[in-house]
Every structure is written in structure tokens, then in C-alpha cells.
C-alpha positions in Angstrom: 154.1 48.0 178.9 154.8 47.2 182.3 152.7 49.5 184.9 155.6 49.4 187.4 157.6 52.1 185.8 155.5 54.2 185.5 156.2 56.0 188.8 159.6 55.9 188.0 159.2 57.6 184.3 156.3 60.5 185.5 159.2 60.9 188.6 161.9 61.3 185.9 159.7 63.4 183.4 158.8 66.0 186.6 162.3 66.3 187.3 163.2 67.7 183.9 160.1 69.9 183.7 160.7 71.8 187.2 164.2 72.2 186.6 163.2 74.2 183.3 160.3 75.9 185.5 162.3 76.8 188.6 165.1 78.3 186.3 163.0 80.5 184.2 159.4 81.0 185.6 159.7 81.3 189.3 160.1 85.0 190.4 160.2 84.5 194.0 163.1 85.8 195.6 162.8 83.1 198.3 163.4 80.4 195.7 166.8 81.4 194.5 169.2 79.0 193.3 167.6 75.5 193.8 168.8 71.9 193.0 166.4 69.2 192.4 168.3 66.1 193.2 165.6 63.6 192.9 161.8 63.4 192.6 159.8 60.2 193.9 156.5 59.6 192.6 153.8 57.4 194.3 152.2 54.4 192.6 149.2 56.2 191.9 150.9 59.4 190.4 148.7 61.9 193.4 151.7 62.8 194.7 155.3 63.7 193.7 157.7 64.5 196.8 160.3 66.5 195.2 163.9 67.1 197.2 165.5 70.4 196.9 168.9 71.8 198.1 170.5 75.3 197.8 173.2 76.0 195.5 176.1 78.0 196.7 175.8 76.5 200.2 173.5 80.4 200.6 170.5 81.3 201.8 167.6 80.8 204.0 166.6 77.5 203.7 163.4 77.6 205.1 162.6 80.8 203.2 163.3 79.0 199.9 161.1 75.4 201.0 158.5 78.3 201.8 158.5 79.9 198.7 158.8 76.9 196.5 155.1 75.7 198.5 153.9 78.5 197.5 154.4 78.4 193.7 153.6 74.5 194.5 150.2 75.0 192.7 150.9 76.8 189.7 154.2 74.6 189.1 151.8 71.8 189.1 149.4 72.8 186.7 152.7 74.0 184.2 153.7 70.1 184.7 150.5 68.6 184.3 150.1 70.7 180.9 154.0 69.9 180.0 153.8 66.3 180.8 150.0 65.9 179.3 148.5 64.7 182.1 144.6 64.1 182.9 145.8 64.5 186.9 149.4 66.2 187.6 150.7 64.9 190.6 150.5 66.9 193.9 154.2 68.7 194.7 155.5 68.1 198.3 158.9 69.9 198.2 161.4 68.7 201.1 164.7 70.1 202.0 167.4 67.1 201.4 169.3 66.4 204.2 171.5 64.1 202.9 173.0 66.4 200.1 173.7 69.1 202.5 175.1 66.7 205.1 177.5 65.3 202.2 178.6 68.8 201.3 179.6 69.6 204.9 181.6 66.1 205.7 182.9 66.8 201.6 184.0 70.8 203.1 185.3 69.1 206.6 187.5 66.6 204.7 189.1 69.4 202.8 189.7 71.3 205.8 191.1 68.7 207.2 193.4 68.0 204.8 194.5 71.6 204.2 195.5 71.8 207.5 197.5 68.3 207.4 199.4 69.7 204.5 200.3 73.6 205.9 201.5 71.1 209.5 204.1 68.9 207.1 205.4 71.3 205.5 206.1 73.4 208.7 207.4 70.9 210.4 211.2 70.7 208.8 211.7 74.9 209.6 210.7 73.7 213.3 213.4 71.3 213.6 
């Protein structure tokens, strides 16, 4: 078996379990809807740094990072059992910057091109 994959596979199996977990055992309003979109797990499995966005471009971000640390420990003890291991990682949730930032330039874009279109097809009554 080779050791190095192992981050990659606990990373992978974490992902799965606190998607389940944030969908139908956190309670805390401040969580709300929450995409995982990827999980990194260091070489010696102490620590899993989990990235989170909102869903439905709602919310208080900062709220939801702040309630997600705080179910932090009891999420990791629901993984540990789930994923049967001796030591569950440590969960460092993170706000990812780069899925929001995509979903802005993604909604810009649009814009942009909505308002390309309505201008063309104006422009023949103008004439």
C-alpha cells in the first residue's frame, strides 16, 4: 500500500462524512446552506483544513465560519467514529475565496453579456 495516499483518501473520506453531517445533524442557524468544495489533510492526519462556501450566494459569512468552529469538535468526533479512526483529524474550516470570487466574475460575465445583447438589439429602432 503506498503511505502517500493516504492523506489524499482520509481527505476524500472526511469530505463525504461532513457533507452527510452538515446536511442532517448541524442545528445551527449560522451554518445554513454550506458547500464543502474540498478538504486537505496533512501528512500526519492531525489536521484536516476543510473549505466551505455558501450556497445561494446568502448569508453572513462570517456567522456561518463561526458556527461551523463551533460544532468543529463534535463534527470531529462523528468523523473519527464514521471513518474508524484511533485519532480523527483536527477540523480547520476556511471560507474559500476562490469559489466565491469565481461566482462573482461567472455573475459579472452574465451581466455583461445581458447588457451586450438588450444594446444590439436596440440599436436598429435607433437608426
Amino acid at each position: 500500500m503506498a503511505r502517500g495516499n493516504r492523506p489524499e483518501r482520509v481527505a476524500e473520506l472526511v469530505h463525504k462524512e461532513l457533507a452527510v453531517l452538515l446536511r442532517s445533524e448541524v442545528k445551527d442557524h449560522r451554518v445554513g446552506l454550506v458547500s464543502i468544495t474540498h478538504v486537505e489533510v496533512t501528512r500526519d492526519l492531525s489536521i484536516a483544513r476543510v473549505h466551505v462556501t455558501t450556497l445561494g450566494g446568502g448569508g453572513d459569512r462570517e456567522a456561518m465560519l463561526a458556527g461551523l468552529k463551533h460544532a468543529a469538535g463534535f463534527l470531529r468526533g462523528r468523523v473519527g467514529r464514521a471513518l474508524q479512526l484511533r485519532h480523527a483529524p483536527q477540523l480547520d474550516f476556511r471560507l474559500d475565496e476562490h469559489t466565491e470570487h469565481a461566482v462573482q466574475m461567472t455573475s459579472m460575465l452574465n451581466r455583461m453579456e445581458h447588457e451586450r445583447a438588450e444594446a444590439e438589439s436596440a440599436e436598429p429602432g435607433e437608426e
